[in-house]
Every structure is written in C-alpha cells, then in structure tokens.
N, C-alpha and C positions, 0 to 999 in steps of 0.2 A: 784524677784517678784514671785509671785506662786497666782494662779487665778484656780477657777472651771469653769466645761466648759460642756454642755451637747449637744451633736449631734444627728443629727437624717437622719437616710440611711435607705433605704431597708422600707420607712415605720415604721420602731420601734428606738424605742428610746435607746441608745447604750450611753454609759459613757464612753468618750474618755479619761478624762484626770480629777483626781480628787486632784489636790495638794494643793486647798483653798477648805473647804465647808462652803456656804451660810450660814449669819450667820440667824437664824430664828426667830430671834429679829427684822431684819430688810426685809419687805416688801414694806414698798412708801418709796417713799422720796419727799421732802419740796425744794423750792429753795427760799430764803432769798435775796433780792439785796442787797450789800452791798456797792456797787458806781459802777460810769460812768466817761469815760473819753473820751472826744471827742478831746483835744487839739491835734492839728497836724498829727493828724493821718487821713491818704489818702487810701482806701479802704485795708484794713488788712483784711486778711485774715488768719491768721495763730498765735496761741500763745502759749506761752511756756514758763513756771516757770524754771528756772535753781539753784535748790538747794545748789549748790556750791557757787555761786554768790549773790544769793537771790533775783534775778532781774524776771523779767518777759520780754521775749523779743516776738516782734510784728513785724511779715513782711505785707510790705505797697505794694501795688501793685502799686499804685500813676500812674492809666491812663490802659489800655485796657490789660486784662488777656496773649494776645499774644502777645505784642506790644514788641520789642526789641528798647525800649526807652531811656534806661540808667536812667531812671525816677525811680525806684523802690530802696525800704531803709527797714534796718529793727531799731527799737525802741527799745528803753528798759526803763519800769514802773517798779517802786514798789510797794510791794504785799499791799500797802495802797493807791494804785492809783494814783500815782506823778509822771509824766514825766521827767524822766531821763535825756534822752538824745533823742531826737527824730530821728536823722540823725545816731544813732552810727555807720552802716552798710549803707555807699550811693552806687550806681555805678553797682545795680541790674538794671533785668528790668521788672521784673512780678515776683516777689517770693511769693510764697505759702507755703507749708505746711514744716516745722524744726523736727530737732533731733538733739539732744546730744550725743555726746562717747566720752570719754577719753579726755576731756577739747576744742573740735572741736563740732561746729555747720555745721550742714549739710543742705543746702535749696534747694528746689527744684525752676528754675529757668526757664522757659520752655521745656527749650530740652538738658540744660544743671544743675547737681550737683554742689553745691554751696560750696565751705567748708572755714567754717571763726574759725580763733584762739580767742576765747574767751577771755582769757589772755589780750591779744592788741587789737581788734577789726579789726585786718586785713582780708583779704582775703588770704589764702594761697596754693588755689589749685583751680579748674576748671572742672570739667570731659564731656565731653559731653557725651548723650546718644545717640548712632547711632538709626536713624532714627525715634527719638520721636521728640514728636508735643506739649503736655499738660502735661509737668511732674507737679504733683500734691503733694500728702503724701509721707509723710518721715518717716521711724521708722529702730530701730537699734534691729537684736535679742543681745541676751545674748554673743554672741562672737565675736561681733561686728562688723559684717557683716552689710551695710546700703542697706534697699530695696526703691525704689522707684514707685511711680503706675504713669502710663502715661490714663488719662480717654480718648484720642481721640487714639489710637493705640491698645487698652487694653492691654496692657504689663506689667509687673513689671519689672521692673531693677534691679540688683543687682550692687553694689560696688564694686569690686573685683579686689583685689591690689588700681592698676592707672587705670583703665578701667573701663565703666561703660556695663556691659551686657543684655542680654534679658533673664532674669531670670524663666519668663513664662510665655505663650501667649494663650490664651485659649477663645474659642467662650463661654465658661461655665463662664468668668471672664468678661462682657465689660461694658466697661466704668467705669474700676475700681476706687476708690477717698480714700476714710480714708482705712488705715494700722494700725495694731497695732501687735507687734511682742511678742508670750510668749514661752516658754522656748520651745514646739516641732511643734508649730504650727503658721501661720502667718493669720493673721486675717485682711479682706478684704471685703470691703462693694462693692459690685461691682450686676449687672447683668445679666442677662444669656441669650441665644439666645430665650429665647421665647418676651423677653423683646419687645415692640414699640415704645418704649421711656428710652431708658437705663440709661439718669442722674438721670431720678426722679421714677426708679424703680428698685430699689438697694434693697438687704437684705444682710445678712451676712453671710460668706462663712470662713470654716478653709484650709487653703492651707500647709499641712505637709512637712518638710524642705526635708528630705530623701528622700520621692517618688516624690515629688509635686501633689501629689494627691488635691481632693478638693472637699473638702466635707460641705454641707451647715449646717448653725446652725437653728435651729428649722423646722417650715413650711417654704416649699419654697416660700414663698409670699413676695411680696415688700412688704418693710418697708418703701419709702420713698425716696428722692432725699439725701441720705445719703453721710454726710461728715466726721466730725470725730468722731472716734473709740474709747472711754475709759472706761478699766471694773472696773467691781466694784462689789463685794457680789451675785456671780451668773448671772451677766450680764453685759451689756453694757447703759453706756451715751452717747445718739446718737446725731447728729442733720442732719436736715432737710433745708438744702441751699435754695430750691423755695419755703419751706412753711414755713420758720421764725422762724421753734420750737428744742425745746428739749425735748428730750424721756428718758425715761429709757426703756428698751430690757430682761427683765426675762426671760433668754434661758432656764428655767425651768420647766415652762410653756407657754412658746411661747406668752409672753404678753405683750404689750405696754402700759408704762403710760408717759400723759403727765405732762411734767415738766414746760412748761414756751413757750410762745408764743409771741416769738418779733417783727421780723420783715422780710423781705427779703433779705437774705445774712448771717444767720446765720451759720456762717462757723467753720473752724478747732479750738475747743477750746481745752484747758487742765485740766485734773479731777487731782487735786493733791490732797491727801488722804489725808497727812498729817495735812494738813490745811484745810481738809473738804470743797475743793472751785472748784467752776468751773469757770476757765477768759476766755469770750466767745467774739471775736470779731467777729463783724456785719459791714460784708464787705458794704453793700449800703449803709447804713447810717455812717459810719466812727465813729464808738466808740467800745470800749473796756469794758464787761460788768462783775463783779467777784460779783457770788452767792456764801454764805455757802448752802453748802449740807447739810441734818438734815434727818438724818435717824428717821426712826417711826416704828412702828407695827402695821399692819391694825387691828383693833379689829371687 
C-alpha cells in the first residue's frame, strides 16, 4: 500500500512521507447507499472485506462492550448484502475491531487477542494482554506485526511471537480507538492530556515504528469521538461513534468534510478502494450500511 501523508510540528508544516500524491482530481467526495442489512445482527461493531474470500466479516458484540458473556459472534456478508452465515465465529464475548495476515483473523476481545483460521472458521490461538481493560482496533504493519489499542489503559499492544506486550503507553496517546498501520508509521486516533473528555476528543496522531515517537497530523484539534481510521487520496475516512457521522480528514489542509450522518454507534468500518465502498456497521441500531464512494472535483 503507499499512502501520502502530511504533518505538522514545531508549528510548520513538514512532509513526512510522500509515496502516494493526492490525486487533484479529487477533492469531495459523494456517499451513495447502496443497501442495509439488519438480519441477525446484534450490536457490530467492527467490518471487514476479506479479498481472499470475498466475504465481508462482522463482529457482534451481542450484550455489554465488557461483559465476559460467551455471547459475542462474528458474521459473514456478501459484498451484495446477504447473510452468509451469521454464527460463523460463536464463543466470543465482546469483539470489536479485526485484521487480517497471512490467512488468520485477529479480533480484539476485551483484554484478550483473538486469532481465527479463516480457512475453517476456528479458533486457534488466544493471547491475553497483561493488564488491559478495553482492547479496541486491530491493524497489521507490512511485516506483520499485530498492534492493538486499549481506550481505557491508553496503551497499544503489540503481538509479539506468543505474547501480547505494551507496545506504548503515553499520556500524549489516551483513549486511544481506530489504528491504521502504513509502511513507517502507525496511525492512531486517540487524545492527549489536555483532553476532558478523551472518547469524544480524539484527532489524529503518527506514532513512528523505530523511535515511537508521536507526532500529530494537522491542528492539534479534536476532530471527534473518532473510531475508524481509513486513508484515501491525501486523507483519512473517519467516523464519529457519539455523533453518528462520517468525515473525510484532508491532512492537507486540515479540513473536515461531511460525508453522511446516521446515527449513534457509527463505528469500525472498511474503505475498500477497490470497489470504491465503505461497509459501515451501526453498533445501536444493529445494521450493516455499504456506500459507493464517488470521488468528484470541487469546481
């Protein structure tokens, strides 16, 4: 993947990392419904197109974000909105946010790393995170290394081997939630100690593999009670969990547009390019929402 990226330190505006440049054809963008799916599905939170497969898988939290229930499942749709299998993944107990690597799905499970063989739909590994509370996002860098974000500890975990670590812990990081991981930098919507309400005053932060350094993307200003993380053309597809929407994030000009205004629970969705879609599942209401994206040029 190769993504442009622009930060801002020190006051001035500095070009970290140039391996996409924005294309300048494209400035708004449109969001299209293209269906809804509410069948069976019990507060999801989390979705995720698996290219290999062609499926789209959906973790259900099915009962209280802490709740060690044995209640929680994860689903699999197709990309034309048909429930699959609704139960394929039973025997969770709050899963939230997925990744893929090397034919294994990763879910964050409270306080413990979930890892399921795609292939079969088993379970085939477990990791607990020492002393996390809220594991949240899931994302894999390029060498497939799995991070994960804890919003009640503010920590990131890392994978490592069999073991799950404290990867970084930082008052400049809290209440971290969406991850997204590119080729030198780790990408984290999270808070910082000026914050008074940390879930719902999140902006976006690059976290560098080699120092751990951490550096913010535009104005240091909330952007929002921000959940997932997906770039695109110079920015980021955001959303907004307490206030129901989706943004797009022009780190280029430090500029928000709104995309779509749904409801309460607007959580971890997926921007797959390829198919020009975002599948956005709406934890309070229990459905599954898949827009085409339609790039435009503001004239």
């Amino acid at each position: 993947m190769r993504y442009w990226s622009l930060l801002v330190a020190g006051g001035g505006a500095i070009l970290i990392a140039c391996q996409l440049t924005p294309n300048p054809n494209v400035t708004r963008w449109t969001l299209v419904e293209l269906w809804q799916l509410h069948d069976s599905l019990a507060r999801p939170e989390s979705a995720l197109f698996d290219a290999a497969s062609g499926v789209i898988y959906v973790s259900n939290i099915n009962g209280g974000p802490l709740e060690k229930d044995g209640n929680g499942f994860i689903s699999r749709i197709s990309p034309e909105g048909r429930l699959l299998e609704a139960r394929w993944v039973s025997g969770l107990h709050a899963p939230k946010g997925m990744a893929l690597s090397r034919g294994h799905l990763y879910v964050a499970d409270i306080d413990t790393l979930v890892e399921i063989d795609v292939a079969t739909g088993q379970i085939t590994a477990r990791y607990g995170a020492p002393g996390a509370r809220f594991l949240n996002d899931v994302t894999v860098d390029t060498t497939g290394n799995v991070y994960v974000s804890d919003s009640q500890t503010h920590r990131i975990y890392r994978l490592q081997g069999d073991a799950m670590e404290v990867w970084l812990e930082s008052p400049l990081l809290r209440s971290p939630n969406g991850l997204y991981a590119l080729p030198t930098y780790l990408v984290v919507a999270a808070a910082d100690n000026r914050a008074e309400n940390p879930g719902a005053q999140r902006y976006l932060h690059a976290v560098f593999y080699a120092e751990r350094t951490i550096r913010p993307f535009g104005a240091t200003r909330p952007l929002g009670g921000l959940d997932a993380v997906e770039p695109a053309n110079g920015g980021f597809f955001l959303s907004d969990w307490g206030a129901g929407r989706l943004f797009f994030y022009d780190v280029t000009i430090d500029s928000l547009q709104l995309l779509a205004e749904i409801s309460q629970g607007t959580a971890d969705f997926d921007y797959v390019p390829e198919q020009q879609r975002l599948y956005v599942p709406v934890m309070m209401s229990d459905r599954l929402i898949a827009y085409e994206v339609r790039p435009s040029k503001e004239e």
